[in-house]
C-alpha positions in Angstrom: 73.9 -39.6 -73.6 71.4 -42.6 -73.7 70.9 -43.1 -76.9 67.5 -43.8 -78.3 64.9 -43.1 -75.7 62.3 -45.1 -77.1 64.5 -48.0 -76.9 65.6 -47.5 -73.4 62.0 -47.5 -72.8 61.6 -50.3 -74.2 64.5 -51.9 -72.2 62.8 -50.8 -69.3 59.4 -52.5 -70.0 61.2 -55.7 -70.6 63.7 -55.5 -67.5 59.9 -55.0 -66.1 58.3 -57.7 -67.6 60.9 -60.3 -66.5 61.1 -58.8 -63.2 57.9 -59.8 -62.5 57.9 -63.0 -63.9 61.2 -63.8 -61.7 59.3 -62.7 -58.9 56.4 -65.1 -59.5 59.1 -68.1 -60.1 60.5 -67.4 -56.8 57.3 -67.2 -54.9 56.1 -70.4 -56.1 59.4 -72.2 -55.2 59.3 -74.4 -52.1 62.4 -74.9 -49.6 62.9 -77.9 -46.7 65.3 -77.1 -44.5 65.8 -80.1 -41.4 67.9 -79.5 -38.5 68.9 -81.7 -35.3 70.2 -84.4 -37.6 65.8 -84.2 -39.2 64.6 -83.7 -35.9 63.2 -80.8 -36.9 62.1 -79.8 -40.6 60.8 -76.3 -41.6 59.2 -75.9 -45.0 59.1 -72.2 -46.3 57.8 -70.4 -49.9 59.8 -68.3 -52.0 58.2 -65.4 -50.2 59.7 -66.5 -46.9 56.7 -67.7 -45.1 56.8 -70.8 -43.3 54.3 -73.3 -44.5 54.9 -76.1 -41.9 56.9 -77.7 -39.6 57.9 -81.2 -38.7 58.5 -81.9 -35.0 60.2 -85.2 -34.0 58.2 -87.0 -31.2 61.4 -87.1 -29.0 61.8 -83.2 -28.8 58.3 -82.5 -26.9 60.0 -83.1 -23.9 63.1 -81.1 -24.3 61.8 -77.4 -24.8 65.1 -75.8 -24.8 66.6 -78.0 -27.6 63.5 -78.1 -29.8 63.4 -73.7 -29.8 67.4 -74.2 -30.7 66.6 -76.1 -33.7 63.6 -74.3 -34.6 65.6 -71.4 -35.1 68.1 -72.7 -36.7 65.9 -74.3 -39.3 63.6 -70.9 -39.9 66.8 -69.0 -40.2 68.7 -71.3 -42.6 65.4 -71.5 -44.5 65.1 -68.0 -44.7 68.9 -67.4 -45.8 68.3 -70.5 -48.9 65.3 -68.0 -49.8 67.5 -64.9 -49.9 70.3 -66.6 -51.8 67.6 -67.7 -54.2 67.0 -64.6 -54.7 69.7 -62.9 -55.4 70.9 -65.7 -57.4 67.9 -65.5 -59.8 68.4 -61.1 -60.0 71.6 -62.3 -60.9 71.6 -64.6 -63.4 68.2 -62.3 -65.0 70.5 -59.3 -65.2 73.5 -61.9 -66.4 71.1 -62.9 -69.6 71.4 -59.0 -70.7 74.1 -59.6 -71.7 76.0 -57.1 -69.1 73.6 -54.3 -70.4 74.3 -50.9 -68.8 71.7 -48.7 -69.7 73.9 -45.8 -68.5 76.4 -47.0 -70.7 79.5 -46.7 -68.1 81.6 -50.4 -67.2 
């Protein structure tokens, strides 16, 4: 049914191998996200962790507006993360070749 078993082990340990790897890439990417027309800018890792924030001067005085824009940076930050993500899973399981180790389509 699966063929060989030593070389879907094999497979596997690979599909591991470059797992991990991908992972690593993606944690050590960095993302700047600016919102408010750069009023704002949030920088975040590839693991989604905010590593610092740029406030414009002009926003101190206008809590309301400067949460607004906080949020909207963190969260667009955190979706360019995401899509990272699931592009790079993507594009690993694309060099494969379209391997199915269950063999189905």
């Amino acid at each position: 049914m699966f063929g060989n078993l030593g070389d879907m082990g094999k497979m596997l340990e690979g599909m591991q191998e470059n797992a991990k790897k991908l992972q690593a890439e993606l944690e050590s990417k960095v993302f700047k996200v600016k919102s408010g027309g750069g009023m704002v800018e949030v920088t975040i890792n590839g693991k989604g962790e905010v590593i610092d924030i740029n406030i414009d001067d002009s926003l101190l005085d206008d809590k309301d507006s400067l949460q607004i824009l906080l949020i909207g940076a963190i969260n667009d930050a955190n979706k360019m993360v995401e899509d990272n993500r699931q592009n790079s899973a993507l594009g690993m399981l694309g060099g494969m070749g379209g391997a199915n180790p269950f063999g189905t389509k």
